[in-house]
Short mmCIF file of the C-alpha atoms (twelve columns), coordinates in Angstrom:
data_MODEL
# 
_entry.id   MODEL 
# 
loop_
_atom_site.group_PDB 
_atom_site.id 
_atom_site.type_symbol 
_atom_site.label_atom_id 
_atom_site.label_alt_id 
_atom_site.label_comp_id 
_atom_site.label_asym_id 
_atom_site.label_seq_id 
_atom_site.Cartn_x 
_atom_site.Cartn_y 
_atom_site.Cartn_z 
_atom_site.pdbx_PDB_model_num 
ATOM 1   C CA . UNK A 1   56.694 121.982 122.302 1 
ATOM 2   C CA . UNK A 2   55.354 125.117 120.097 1 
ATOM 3   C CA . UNK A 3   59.459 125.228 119.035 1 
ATOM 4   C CA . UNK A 4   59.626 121.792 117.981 1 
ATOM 5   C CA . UNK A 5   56.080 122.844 116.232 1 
ATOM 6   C CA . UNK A 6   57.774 125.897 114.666 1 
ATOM 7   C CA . UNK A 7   60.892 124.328 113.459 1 
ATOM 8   C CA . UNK A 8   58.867 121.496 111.614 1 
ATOM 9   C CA . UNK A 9   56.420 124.237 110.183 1 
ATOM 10  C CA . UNK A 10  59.370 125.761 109.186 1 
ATOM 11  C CA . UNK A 11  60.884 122.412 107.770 1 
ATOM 12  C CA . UNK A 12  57.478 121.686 105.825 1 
ATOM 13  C CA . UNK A 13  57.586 125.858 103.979 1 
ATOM 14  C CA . UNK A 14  61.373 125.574 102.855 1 
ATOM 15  C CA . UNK A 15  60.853 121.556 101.769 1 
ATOM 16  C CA . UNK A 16  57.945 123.110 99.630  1 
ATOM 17  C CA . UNK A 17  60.130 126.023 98.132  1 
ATOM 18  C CA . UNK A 18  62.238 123.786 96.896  1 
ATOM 19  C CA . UNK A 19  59.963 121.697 94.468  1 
ATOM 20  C CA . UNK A 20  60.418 125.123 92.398  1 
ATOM 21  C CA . UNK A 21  62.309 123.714 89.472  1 
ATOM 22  C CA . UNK A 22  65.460 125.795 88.779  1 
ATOM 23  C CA . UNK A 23  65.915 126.969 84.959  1 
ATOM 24  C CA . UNK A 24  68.623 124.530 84.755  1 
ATOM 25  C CA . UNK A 25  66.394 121.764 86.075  1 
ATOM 26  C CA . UNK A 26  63.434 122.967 83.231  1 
ATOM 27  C CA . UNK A 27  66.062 122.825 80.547  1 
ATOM 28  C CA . UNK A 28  67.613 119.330 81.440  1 
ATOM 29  C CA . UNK A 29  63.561 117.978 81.829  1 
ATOM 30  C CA . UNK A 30  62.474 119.809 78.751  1 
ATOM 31  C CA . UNK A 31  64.635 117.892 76.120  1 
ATOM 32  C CA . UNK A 32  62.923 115.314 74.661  1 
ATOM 33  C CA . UNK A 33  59.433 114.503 73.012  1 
ATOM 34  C CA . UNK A 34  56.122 115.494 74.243  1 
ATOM 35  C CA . UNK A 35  52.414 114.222 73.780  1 
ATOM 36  C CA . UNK A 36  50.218 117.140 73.120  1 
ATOM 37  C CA . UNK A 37  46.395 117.195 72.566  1 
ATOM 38  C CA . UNK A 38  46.648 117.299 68.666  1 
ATOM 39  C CA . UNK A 39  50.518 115.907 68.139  1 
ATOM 40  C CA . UNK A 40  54.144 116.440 69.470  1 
ATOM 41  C CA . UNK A 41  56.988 118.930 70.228  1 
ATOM 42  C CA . UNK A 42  60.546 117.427 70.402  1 
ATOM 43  C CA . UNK A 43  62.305 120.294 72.318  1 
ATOM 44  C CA . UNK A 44  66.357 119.482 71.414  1 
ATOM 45  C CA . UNK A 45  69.678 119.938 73.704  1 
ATOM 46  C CA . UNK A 46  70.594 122.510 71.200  1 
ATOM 47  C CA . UNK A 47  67.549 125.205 72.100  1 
ATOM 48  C CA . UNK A 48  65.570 123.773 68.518  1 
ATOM 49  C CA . UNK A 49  62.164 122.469 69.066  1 
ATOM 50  C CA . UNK A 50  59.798 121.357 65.995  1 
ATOM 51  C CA . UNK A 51  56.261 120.927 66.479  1 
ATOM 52  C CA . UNK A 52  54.099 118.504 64.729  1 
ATOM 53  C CA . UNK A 53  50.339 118.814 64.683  1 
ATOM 54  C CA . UNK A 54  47.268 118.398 63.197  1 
ATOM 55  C CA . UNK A 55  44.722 120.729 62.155  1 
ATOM 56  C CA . UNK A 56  41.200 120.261 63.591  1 
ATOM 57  C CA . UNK A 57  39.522 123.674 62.210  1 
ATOM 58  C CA . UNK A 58  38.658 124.443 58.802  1 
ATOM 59  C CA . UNK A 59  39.492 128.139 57.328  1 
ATOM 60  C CA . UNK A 60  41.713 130.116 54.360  1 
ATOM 61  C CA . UNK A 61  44.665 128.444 54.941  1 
ATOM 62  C CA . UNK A 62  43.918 125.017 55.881  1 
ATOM 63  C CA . UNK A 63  41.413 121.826 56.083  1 
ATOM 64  C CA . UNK A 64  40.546 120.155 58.895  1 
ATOM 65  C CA . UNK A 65  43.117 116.768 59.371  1 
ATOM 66  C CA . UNK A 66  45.706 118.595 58.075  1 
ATOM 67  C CA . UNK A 67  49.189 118.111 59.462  1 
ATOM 68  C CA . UNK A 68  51.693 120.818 59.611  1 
ATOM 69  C CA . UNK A 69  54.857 121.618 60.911  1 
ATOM 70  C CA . UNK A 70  56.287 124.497 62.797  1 
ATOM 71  C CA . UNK A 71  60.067 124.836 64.203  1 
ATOM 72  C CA . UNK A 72  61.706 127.171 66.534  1 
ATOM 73  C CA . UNK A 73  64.069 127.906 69.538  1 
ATOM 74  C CA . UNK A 74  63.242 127.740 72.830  1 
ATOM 75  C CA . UNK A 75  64.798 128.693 75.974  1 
ATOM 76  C CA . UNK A 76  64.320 128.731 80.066  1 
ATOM 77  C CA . UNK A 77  64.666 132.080 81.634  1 
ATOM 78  C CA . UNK A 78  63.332 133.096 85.452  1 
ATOM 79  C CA . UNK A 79  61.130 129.789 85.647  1 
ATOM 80  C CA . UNK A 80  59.156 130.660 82.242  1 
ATOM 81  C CA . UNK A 81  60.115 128.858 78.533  1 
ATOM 82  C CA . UNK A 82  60.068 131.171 75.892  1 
ATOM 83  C CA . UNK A 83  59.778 129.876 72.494  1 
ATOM 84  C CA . UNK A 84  60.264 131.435 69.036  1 
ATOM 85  C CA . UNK A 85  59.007 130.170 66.092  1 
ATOM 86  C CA . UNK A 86  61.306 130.569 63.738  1 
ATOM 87  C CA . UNK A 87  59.623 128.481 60.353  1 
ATOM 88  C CA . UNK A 88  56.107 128.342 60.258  1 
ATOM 89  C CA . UNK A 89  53.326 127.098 58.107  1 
ATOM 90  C CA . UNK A 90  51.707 130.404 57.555  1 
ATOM 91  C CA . UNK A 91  53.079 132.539 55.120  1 
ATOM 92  C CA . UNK A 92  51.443 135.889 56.211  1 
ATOM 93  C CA . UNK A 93  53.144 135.960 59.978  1 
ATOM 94  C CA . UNK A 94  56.002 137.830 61.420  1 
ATOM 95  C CA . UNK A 95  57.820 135.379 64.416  1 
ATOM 96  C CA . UNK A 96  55.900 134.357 67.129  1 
ATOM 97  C CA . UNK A 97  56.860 134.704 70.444  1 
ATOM 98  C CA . UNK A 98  55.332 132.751 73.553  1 
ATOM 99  C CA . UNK A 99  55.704 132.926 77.233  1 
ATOM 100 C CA . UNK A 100 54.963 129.750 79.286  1 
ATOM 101 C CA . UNK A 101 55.266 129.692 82.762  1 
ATOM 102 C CA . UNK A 102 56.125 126.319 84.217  1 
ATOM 103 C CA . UNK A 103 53.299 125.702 86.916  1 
ATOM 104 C CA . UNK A 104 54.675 122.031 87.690  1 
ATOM 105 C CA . UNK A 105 57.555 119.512 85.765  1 
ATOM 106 C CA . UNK A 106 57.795 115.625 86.511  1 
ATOM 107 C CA . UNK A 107 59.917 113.369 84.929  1 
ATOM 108 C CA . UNK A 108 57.059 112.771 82.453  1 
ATOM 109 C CA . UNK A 109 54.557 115.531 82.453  1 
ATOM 110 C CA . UNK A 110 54.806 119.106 82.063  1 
ATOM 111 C CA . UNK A 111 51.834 122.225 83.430  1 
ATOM 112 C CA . UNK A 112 52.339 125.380 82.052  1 
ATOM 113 C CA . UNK A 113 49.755 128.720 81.398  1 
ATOM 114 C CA . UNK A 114 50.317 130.916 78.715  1 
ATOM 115 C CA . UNK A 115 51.622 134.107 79.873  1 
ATOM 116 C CA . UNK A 116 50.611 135.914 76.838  1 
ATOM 117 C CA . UNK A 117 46.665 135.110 77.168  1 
ATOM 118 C CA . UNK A 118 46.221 136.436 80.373  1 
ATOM 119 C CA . UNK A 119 44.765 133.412 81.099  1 
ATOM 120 C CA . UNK A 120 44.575 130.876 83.781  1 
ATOM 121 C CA . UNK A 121 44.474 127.962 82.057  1 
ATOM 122 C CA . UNK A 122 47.120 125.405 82.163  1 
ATOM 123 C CA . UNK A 123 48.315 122.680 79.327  1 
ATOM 124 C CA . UNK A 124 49.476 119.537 80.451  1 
ATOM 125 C CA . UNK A 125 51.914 117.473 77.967  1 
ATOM 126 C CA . UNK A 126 52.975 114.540 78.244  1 
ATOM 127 C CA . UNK A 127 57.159 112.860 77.408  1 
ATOM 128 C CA . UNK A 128 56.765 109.817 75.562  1 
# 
């Protein structure tokens, strides 16, 4: 009896070790266009993503309700997407480089924290 307990215990751990998407897994799920809080992010087959957002401070550069446009490449490495922004709307910054670590992928929703925050907040998107 405590065997047949171990062995299903055992079943159970490895069963839940596997719901760790693989980097090829992230990559395949990844492509496509996601819902975020203030617009979208099309992340393409090619490692291209462009983000499309809106604005909702007021400062130097910008008005609230203004929409702007960022682009980039992104990649999957060791369960984490980095992302590089490669054209963005501010004129006075060097490329940006983010760390995301993916906490949990479905078919249609995607958790990740922001390694570079320290943080342990997570952002949930959405694929449309």
């Amino acid at each position: 009896m405590k065997l047949t307990f171990a062995l299903i215990a055992l079943a159970l751990l490895l069963t839940a070790c596997r719901r760790t998407p693989s980097d090829e897994q992230i990559r395949q799920q990844m492509i496509g266009t996601w819902q975020t809080g203030r617009g979208t992010i099309e992340h393409r087959a090619d490692g291209s993503y462009v983000h499309r957002f809106v604005i909702n401070v007021t400062n130097d550069v910008t008005h609230e309700g203004t929409h702007l446009t960022e682009a980039g490449t992104w990649q999957v490495k060791d369960g984490c997407i980095l992302t590089v922004i490669t054209n963005e709307p501010w004129s006075n910054t060097d490329h940006t480089i983010s760390h995301f670590q993916v906490v949990r992928l479905a078919d249609h929703e995607l958790v990740i924290r922001d390694l570079a925050t320290g943080f342990t907040n997570e952002m949930v998107v959405h694929k449309q």
